[in-house]
N, C-alpha and C positions, 0 to 999 in steps of 0.2 A: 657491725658498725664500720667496718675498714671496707668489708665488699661494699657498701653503700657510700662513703664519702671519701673512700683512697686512706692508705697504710699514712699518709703524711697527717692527714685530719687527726688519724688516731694517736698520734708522738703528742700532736698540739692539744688536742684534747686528755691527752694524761699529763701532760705539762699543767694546764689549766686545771686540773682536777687535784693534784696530789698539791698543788701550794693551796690553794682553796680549801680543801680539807686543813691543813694548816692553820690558816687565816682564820677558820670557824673553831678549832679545838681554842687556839689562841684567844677567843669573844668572848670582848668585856676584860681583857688581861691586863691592859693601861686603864685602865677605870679602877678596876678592883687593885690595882699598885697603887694608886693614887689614894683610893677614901682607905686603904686601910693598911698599905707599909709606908706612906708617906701622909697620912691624914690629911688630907686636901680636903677643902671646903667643897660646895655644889659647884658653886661661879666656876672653880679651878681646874673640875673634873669637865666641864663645857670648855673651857678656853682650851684645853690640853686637847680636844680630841677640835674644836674650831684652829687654833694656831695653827695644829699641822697641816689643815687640809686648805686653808686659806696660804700660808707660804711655798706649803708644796706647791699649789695651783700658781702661783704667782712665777716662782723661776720656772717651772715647763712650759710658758710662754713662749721665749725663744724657740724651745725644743721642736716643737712641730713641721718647720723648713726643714728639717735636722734630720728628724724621721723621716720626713717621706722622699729624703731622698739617699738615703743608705740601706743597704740588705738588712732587711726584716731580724732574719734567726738572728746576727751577732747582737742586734741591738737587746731582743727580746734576752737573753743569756747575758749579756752585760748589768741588764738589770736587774737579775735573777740573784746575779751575784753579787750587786751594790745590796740591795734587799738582804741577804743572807748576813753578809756583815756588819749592817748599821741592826738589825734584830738579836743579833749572834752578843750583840754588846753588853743588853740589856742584864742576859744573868751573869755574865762574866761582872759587870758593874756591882751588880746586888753580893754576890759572892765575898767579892773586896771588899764591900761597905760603904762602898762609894757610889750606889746610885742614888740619884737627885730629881726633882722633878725638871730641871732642866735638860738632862741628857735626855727623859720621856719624850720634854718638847722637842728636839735635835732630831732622837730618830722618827717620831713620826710623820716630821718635814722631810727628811731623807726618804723614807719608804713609800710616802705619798710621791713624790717626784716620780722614784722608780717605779708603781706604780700603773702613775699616768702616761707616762712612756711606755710600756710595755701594753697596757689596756690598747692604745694605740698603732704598735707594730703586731702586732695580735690579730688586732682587728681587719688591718691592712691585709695580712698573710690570711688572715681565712677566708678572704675576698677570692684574695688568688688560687687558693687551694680548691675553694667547692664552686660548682657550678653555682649559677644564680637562682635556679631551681631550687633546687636543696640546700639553700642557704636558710630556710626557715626549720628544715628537719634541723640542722647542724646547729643551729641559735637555741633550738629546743634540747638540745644536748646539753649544751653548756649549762643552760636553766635547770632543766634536771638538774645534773648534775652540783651544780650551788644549792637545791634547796635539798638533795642529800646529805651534802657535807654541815648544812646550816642543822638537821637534823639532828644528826649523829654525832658532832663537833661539840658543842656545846655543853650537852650533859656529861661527853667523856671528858673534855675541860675542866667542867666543873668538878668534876671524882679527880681527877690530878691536882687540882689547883685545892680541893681537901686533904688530900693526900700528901703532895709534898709541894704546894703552894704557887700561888700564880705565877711565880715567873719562868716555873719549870714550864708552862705552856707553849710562853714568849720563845723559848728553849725549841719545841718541836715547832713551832712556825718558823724559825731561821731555818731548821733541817728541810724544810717544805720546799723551802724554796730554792735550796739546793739541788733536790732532786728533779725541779721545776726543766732547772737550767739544762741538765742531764738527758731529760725529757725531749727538749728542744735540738738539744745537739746531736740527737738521732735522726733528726728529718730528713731524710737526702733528698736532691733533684734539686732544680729551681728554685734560685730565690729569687725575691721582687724589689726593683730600685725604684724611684722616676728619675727619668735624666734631667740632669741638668749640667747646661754650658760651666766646666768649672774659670772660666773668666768672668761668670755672671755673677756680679755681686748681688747679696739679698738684700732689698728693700724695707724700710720699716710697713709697706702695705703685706708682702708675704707672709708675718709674720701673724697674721690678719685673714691669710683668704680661708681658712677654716670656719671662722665667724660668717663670713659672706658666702661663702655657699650655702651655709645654716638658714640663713637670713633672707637668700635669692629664692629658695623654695619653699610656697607658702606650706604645706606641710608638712615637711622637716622643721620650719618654723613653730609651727602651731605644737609641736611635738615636744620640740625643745624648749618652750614655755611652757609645759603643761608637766615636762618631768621635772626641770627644775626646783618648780614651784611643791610637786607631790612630793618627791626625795628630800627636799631641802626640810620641809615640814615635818616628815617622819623621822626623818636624822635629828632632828634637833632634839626630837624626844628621848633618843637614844641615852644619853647621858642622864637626863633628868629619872629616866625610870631607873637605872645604876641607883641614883640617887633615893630613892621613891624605894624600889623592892629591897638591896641590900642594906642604907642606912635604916632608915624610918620604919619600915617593916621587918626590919630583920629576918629578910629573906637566907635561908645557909646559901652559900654558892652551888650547891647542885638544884636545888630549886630553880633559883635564878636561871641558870644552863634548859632546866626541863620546861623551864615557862616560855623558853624559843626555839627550842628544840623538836617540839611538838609539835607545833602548828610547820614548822620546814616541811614536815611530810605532805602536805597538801599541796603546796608550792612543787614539789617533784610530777602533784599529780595533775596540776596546772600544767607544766611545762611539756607533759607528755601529752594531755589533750591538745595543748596550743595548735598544730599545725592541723588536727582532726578539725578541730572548731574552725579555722579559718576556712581549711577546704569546703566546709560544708554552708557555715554562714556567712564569708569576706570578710578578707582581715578588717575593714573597713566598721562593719559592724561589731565585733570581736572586740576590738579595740574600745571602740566607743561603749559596753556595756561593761566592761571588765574596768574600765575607766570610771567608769559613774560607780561601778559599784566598789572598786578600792578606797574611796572618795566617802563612803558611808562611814564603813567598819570603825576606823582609829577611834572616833569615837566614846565608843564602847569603853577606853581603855580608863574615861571619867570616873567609871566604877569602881576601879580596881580600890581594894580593901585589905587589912592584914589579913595571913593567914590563910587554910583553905580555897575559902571562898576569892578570894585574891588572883589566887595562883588561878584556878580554873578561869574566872574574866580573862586576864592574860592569855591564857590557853586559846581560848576561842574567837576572842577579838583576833589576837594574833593569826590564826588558824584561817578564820575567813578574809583575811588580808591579804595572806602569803598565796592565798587558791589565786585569788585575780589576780595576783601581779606574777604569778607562774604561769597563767593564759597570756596577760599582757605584755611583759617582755620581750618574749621570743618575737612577737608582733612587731615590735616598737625596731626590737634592733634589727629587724631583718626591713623594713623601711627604710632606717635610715641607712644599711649599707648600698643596699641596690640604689636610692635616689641619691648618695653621693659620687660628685663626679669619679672618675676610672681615678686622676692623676693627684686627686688631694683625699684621698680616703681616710686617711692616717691624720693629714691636718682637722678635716671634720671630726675623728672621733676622739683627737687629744682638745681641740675646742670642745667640746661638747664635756669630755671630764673634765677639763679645769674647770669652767662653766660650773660642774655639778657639784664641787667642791668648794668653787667660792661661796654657791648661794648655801651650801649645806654651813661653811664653818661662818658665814655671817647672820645665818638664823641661828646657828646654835649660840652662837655671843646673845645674840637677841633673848633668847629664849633661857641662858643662862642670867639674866637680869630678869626675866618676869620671874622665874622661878624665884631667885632672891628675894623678891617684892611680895609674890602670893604664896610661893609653895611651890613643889613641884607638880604637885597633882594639876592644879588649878592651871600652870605653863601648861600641862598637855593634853586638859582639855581646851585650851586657849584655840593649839594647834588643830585637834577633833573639829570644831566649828568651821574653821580657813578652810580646811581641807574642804568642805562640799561646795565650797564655789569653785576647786580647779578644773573639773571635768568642760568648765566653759570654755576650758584653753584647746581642747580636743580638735582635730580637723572635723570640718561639718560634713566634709563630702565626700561620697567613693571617690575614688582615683586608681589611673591606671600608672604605674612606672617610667618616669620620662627616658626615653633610649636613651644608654649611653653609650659614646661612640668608642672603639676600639682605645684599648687602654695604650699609652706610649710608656711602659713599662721598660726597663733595661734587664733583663733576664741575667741571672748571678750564679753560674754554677759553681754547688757547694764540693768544697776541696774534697 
């Protein structure tokens, strides 16, 4: 890995790895605090995981001018660290007896924020770290590497959260993230700024050009309509199946873990064919059939039933979901890094998370009101149906990379 993309890729990519591992042992930890140390209703366990991702998305609005023109590492380790302490609260709260589904709301606004800024200096620095060549090997990394953690996360999750209960989880995702930061403060060499005149005041349009460069290329455009729409629709369900397999089914918690756990392994093996399949067919096509065919699967998930049988639909629905969007991914981001401009990298990809997060926490409102009205089942097969008309958002055409001109980067050597 390190002879292949530089000893710097490998710090950022154990950074990225060891909070992600985290993040997945943690899956489902404010859902399952919600229906069952604080008995929340369906709507509440939806509003809880929409609030945060729609306020978070709202304040890092600003942030974007912010990020792209400060060195990458501090910012990425700052939020490592906000992250660490707004999660770190969680069992300290519980402990006392004082946690509330309000403080749930609080830090999930907080960690979403930090988050989306860091997804964004991340993304910025990997630009600068790997050639543009091997920017699809190196996106394939990361994808592996999420649909390992999503693997292996979750059932070990769920044996803790049997064990000695979900919020010990919340617990090892604040530690994740500490070691994230640790990660990152090993990088040496160069870091990455854009300069800017510090007399030049920012504009209310700057705060904007991340949307417009989105929007200037027709497919980055076509993309970002088409993932919005796919993510927003599969998050939505997120909660409602919580609702679906742990209340209604009385799924135990490591069930729950094993019924997404499973199918991760295919997504690993998605993300390692991704750059095989593009080399051989164009990412062009790649995209478009991993696209239509993500776009089937959900689905399937109308079936789901108590018990046995349940759990296996789960399995497999899930399973063939996780293959394409482990091809599709690595395709997707490695598009939009190379066709965004050199000097707003960073604005594109914190637009584009907030972007994913608005539309994700205002389908899950959405979707947290049909379930009220029909059920949960019946909200996600609502969702199963929508989904086979996204694939029409897809770009129609090959395409070649539009040159970008020499980045005006300010080069930041680290102390």
């Amino acid at each position: 890995m390190r002879a292949q993309l530089g000893r710097g890729f490998g710090w950022l990519w154990s950074a990225y790895a060891v909070s992600t591992y985290g993040t997945w042992i943690a899956f489902g930890a404010f859902p399952l605090i919600a229906v069952r140390v604080l008995h929340s209703p369906a709507f509440a366990v939806s509003l809880l995981e929409a609030a945060g991702l729609a306020v978070a998305a709202v304040v890092a609005v600003p942030l974007g001018p912010w990020i792209e023109h400060r060195a990458k590492r501090p910012v990425m380790i700052g939020m490592d660290l906000i992250r660490f302490l707004a999660m770190a609260s969680v069992p300290i709260a519980y402990l006392l007896g004082l946690l509330s589904y309000g403080q749930l709301l609080v830090v999930s606004v907080i960690s979403g924020t930090a988050s989306i800024v860091f997804t964004a200096a991340s993304g910025a620095y990997l630009k600068h770290l790997v050639r543009g060549d091997r920017l699809l090997t190196a996106s394939g990394r990361f994808e592996g590497t999420t649909w390992v953690a999503t693997a292996a996360g979750p059932p070990l999750g769920g044996a803790l959260i049997g064990l000695l209960g979900p919020v010990v989880t919340v617990a090892a995702d604040a530690l994740s993230y500490l070691l994230s930061a640790l990660a990152v403060r090993h990088i040496r060499g160069a870091d990455v700024a854009v300069f800017r005149d510090p007399a030049t005041r920012l504009r209310a349009a700057d705060f904007l050009a991340g949307w417009r460069c989105i929007f200037h290329d027709r497919v980055m455009r076509r993309l970002f309509l088409n993932q919005m729409t796919v993510n927003g629709l599969i998050m939505a369900t997120g909660p409602l199946l919580a609702v679906l397999l742990l209340g209604q089914y009385h799924f135990p918690a490591w069930q729950y873990g094993l019924a997404f756990g499973i199918p991760a392994l295919g997504g690993f093996v998605g993300a390692r064919l991704s750059a095989r399949f593009a080399s051989r067919y164009g990412r062009h096509r790649v995209m478009i059939v991993t696209g239509w065919l993500r776009s089937i699967f959900p689905l399937g998930l109308a079936f789901t039933r108590p018990g046995t049988p349940g759990l296996i639909t789960v399995i497999i629905v899930e399973g063939l979901l996780i293959v394409c969007m482990g091809v599709f991914n690595p395709v997707s981001a490695t598009e939009r890094l190379q066709r965004a401009p050199a000097d707003h990298t960073a604005q594109v990809l914190s637009a584009w998370s907030i972007s994913s997060k608005l539309a994700q926490a205002t389908l899950m409102v959405i979707w947290g009101v049909i379930a009220t009205l029909t059920g949960p089942l019946a909200a996600i097969t609502i969702s199963g149906i929508l989904l086979l008309g996204t694939p029409l958002l897809l770009p129609r055409q090959a395409h070649v990379p539009d040159p970008v001109a020499a980045p005006p980067f300010e080069d930041v050597r680290s102390a």
